[in-house]
Backbone as numpy.savetxt, mean C-alpha at the origin, in Angstrom:
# Nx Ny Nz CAx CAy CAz Cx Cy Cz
11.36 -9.69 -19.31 10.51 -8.52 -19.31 11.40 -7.28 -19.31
10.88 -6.26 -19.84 11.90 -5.04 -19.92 11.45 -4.31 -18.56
12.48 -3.38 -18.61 12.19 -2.52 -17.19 11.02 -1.46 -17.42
10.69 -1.40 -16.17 9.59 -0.49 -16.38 10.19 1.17 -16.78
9.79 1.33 -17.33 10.43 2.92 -17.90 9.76 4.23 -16.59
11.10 5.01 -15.87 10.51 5.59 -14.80 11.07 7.65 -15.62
9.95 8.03 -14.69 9.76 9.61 -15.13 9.95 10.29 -13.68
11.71 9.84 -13.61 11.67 10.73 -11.84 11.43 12.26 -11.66
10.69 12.51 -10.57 11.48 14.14 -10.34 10.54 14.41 -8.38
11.07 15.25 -8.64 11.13 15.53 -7.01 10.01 15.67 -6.96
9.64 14.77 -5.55 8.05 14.50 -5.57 7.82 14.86 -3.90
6.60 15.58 -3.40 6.70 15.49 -1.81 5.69 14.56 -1.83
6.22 13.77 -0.88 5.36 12.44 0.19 4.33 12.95 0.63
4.32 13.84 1.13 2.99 14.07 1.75 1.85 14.70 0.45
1.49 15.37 -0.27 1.48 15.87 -1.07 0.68 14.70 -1.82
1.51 13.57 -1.97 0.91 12.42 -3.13 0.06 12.04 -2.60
0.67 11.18 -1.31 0.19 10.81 -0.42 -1.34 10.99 0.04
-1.73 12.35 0.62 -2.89 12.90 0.70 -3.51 12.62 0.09
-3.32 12.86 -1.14 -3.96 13.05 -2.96 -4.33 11.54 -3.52
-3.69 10.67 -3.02 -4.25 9.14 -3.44 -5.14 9.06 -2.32
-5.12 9.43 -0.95 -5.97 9.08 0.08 -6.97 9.56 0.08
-7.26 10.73 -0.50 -8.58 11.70 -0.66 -9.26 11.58 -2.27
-8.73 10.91 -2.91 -8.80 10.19 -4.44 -10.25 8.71 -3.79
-9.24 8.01 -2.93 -9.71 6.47 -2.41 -11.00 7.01 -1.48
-10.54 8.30 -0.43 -11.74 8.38 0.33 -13.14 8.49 0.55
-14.08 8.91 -0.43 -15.14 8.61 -1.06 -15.75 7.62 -0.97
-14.93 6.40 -1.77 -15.38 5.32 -1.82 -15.46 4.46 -0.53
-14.18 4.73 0.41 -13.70 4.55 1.91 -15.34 4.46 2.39
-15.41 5.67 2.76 -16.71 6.67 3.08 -18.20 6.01 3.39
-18.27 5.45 1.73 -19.37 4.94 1.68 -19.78 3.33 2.22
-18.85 2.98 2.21 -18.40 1.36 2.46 -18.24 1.42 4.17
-18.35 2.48 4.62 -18.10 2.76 6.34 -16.73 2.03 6.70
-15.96 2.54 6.09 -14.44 1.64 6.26 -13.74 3.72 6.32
-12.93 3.44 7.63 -12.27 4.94 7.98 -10.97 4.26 6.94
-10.46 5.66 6.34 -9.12 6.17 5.88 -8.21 7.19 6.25
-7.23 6.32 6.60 -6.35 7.23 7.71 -5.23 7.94 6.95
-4.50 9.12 7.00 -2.64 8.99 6.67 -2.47 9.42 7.83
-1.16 8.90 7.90 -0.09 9.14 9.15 1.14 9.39 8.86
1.48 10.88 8.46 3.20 11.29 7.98 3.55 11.20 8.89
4.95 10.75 9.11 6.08 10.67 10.47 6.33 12.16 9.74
6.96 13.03 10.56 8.05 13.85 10.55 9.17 13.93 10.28
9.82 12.61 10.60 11.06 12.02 10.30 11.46 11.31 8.77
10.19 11.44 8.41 10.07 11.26 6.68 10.76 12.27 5.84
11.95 12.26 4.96 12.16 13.00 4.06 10.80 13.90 3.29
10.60 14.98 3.30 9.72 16.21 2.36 9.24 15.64 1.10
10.41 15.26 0.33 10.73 15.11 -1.45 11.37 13.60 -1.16
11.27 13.42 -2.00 11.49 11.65 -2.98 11.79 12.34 -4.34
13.20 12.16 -5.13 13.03 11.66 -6.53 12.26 10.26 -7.01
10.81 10.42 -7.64 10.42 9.34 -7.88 9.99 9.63 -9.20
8.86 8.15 -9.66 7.85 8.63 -10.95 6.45 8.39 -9.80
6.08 9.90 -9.38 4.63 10.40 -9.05 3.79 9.15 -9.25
3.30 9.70 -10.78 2.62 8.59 -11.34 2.26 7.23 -10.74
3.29 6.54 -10.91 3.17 5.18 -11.10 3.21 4.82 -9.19
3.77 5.29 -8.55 4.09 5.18 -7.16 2.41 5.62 -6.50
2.07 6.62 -7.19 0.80 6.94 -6.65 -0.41 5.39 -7.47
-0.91 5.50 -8.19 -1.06 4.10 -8.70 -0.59 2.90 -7.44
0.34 2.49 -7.60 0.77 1.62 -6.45 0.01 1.63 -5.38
0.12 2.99 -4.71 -0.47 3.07 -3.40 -1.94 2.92 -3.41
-2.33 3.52 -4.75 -4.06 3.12 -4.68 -4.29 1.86 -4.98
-3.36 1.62 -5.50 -3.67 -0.46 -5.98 -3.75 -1.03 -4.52
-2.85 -0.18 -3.63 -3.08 -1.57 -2.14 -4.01 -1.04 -0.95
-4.48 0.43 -1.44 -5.70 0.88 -0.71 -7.00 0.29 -0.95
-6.82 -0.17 -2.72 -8.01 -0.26 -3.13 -8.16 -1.92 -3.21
-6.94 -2.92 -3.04 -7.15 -4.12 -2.49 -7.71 -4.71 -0.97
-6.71 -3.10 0.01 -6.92 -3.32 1.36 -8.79 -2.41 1.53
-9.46 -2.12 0.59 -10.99 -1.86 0.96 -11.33 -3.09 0.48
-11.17 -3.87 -0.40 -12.10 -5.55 -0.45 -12.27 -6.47 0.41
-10.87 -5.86 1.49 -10.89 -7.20 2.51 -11.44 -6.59 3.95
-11.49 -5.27 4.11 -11.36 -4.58 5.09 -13.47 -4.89 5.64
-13.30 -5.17 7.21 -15.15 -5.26 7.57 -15.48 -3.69 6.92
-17.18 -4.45 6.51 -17.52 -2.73 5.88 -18.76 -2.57 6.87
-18.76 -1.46 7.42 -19.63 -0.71 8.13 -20.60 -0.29 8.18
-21.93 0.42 8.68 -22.84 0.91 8.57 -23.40 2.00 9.82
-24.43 1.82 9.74 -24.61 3.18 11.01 -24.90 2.42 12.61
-25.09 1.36 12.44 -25.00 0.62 13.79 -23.54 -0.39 14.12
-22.84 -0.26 13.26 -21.59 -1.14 13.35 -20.39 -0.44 12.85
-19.23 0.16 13.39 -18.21 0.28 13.30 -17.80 -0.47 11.73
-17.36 0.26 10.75 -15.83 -0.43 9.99 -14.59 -0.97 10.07
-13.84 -1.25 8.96 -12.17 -1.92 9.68 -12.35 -0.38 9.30
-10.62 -0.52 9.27 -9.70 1.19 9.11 -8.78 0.59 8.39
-8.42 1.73 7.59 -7.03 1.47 6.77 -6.08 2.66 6.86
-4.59 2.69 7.30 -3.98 3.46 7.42 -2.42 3.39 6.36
-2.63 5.11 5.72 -1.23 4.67 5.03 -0.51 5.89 5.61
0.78 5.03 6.15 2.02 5.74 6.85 2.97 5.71 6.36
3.54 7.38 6.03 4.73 7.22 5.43 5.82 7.59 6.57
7.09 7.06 6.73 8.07 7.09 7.77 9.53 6.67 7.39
10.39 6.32 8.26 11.87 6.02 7.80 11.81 4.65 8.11
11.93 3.47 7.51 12.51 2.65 7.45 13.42 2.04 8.82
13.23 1.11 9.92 13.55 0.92 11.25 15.09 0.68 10.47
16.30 1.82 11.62 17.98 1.15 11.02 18.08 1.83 9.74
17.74 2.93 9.08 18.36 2.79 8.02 17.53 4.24 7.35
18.46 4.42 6.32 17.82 5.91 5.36 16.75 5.85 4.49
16.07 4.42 4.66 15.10 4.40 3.50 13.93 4.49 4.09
13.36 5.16 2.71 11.44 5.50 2.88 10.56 4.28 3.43
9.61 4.37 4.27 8.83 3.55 3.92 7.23 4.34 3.65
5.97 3.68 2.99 5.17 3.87 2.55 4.32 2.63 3.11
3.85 2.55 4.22 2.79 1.51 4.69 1.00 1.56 4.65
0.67 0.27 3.94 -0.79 0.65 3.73 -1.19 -0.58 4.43
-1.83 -0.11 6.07 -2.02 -1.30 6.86 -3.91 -1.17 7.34
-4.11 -2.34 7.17 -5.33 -2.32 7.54 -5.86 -3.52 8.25
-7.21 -3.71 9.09 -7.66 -4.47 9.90 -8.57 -5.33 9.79
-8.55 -5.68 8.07 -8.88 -6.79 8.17 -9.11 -8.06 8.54
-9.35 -9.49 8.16 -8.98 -10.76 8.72 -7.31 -11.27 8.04
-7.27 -10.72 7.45 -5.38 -11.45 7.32 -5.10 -11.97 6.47
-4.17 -12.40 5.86 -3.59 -13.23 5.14 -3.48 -14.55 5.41
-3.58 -15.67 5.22 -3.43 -17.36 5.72 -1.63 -17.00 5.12
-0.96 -17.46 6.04 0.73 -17.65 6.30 0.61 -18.84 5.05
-0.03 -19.71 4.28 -0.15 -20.27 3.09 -0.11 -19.48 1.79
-0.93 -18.55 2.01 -1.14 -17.54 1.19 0.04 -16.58 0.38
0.91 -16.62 1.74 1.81 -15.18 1.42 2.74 -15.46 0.36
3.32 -16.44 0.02 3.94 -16.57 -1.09 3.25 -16.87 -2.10
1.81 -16.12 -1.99 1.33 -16.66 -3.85 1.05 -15.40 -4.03
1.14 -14.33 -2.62 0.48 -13.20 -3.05 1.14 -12.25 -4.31
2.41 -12.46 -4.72 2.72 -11.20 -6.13 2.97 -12.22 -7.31
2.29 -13.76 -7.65 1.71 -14.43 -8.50 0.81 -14.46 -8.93
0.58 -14.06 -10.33 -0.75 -14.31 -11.14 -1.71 -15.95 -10.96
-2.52 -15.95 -10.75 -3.27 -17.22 -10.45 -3.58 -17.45 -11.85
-2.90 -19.15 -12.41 -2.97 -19.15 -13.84 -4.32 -19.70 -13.96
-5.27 -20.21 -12.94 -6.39 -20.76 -13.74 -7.74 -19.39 -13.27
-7.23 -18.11 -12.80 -7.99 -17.20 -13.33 -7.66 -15.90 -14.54
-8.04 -15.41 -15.14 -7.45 -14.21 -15.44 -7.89 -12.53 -14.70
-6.96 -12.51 -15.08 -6.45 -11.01 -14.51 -6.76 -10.96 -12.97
-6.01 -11.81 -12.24 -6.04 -12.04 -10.70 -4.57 -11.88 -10.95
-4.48 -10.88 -9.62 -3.05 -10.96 -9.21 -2.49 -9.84 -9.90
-2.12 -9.59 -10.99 -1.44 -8.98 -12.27 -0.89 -7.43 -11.52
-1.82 -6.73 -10.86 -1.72 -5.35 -10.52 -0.72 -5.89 -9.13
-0.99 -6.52 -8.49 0.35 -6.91 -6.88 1.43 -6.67 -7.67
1.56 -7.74 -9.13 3.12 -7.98 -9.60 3.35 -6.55 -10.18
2.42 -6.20 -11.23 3.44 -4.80 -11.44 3.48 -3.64 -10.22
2.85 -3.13 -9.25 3.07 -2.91 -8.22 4.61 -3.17 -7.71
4.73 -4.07 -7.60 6.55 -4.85 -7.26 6.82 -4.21 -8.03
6.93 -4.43 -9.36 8.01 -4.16 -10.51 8.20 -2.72 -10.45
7.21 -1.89 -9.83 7.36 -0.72 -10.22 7.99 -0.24 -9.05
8.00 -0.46 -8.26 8.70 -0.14 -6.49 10.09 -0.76 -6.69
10.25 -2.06 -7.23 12.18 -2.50 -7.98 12.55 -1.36 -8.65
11.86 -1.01 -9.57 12.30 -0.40 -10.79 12.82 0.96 -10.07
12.28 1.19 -8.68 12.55 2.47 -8.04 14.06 2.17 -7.16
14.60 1.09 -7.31 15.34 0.54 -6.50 15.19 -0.09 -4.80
13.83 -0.24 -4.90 13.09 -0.11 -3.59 12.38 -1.62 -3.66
11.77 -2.46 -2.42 11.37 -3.62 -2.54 10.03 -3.28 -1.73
9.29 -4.45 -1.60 7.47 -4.30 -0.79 8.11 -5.83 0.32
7.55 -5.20 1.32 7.38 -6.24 1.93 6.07 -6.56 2.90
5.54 -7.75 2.81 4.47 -8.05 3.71 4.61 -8.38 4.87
3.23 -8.04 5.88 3.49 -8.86 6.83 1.89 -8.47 7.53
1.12 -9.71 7.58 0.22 -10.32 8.00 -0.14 -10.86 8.99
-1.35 -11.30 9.41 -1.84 -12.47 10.40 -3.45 -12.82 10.07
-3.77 -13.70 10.44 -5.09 -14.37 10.11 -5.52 -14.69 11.60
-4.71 -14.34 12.70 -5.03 -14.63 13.86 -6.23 -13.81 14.67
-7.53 -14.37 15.06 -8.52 -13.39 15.27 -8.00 -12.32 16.54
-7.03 -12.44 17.04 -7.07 -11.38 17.63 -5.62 -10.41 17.29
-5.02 -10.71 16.42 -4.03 -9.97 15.78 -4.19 -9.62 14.38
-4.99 -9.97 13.61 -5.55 -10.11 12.17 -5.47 -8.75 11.70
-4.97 -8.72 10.27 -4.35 -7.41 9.96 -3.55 -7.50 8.70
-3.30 -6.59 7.84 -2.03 -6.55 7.27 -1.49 -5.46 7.07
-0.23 -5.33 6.55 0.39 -4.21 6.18 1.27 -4.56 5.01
1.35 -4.02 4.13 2.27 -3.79 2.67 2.70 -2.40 2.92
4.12 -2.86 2.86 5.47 -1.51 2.93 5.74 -1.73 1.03
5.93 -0.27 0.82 7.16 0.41 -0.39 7.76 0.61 0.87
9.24 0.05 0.15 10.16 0.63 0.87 11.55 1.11 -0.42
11.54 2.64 -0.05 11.96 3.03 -0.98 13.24 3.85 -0.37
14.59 3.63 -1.60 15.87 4.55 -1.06 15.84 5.67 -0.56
15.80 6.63 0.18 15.84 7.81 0.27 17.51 8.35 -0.13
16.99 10.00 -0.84 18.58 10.57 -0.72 19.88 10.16 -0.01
């Protein structure tokens, strides 16, 4: 596969950020599922990135983490979904977390999650380029889940180089 072709330029985190969250929130809204951001401070301002495609990304795992997330109404509470951008625990790199309170991932699951499922189509397809496009930034995703009813949850990190 060729590389994904990137259109960097100085981008502020918060800024996108917002702008995919208030893009998703609407729909959030109606589904009685809260949408959170949470900038650290300690987050770099600017990212050289491609906007674009990074923003994309982030709505691809907002808009996966509203399918799984409990949906709400006027007598019952919603899940919540929160995307936090911060530094990376140890180290200079970005992270970009879109965690929510769903029921979880099955620990079976997690290695099929950035595989296309060959006996459906178009399952999966948006996780993998998602990846490709967070590599292509020099940056990797990492998961981390539970299916446990009283820890149940996930979170998907970009974790991206900073300056």
């Amino acid at each position: 596969m060729d590389a994904i072709p990137l259109h960097r330029r100085s981008t502020s985190l918060a800024t996108m950020v917002s702008s995919v969250v208030s893009m998703m929130e609407p729909y959030a809204s109606d589904i009685g599922v809260k949408l959170k951001t949470d900038l650290d401070a300690a987050a770099p301002a600017t990212l050289s990135l491609d906007e674009d495609k990074i923003a994309w990304t982030i709505g691809t795992l907002i808009g996966n983490a509203l399918r799984h997330v409990p949906r709400g109404s006027f007598f019952h509470p919603g899940g919540e979904i929160v995307v936090h951008v911060g530094r990376h625990a140890n180290s200079d790199e970005v992270t970009i977390d879109v965690t929510d309170d769903g029921p979880g991932i099955p620990p079976d699951k997690l290695p099929l999650l950035f595989q296309a499922a060959p006996y459906q189509r178009r399952v999966g397809y948006a996780l993998i380029l998602a990846r490709e496009i967070v590599e292509a930034h020099g940056g990797r995703m990492q998961v981390r889940s539970s299916d446990d009813p009283l820890t149940h949850g996930t979170t998907i990190s970009l974790v991206l180089p900073a300056p």
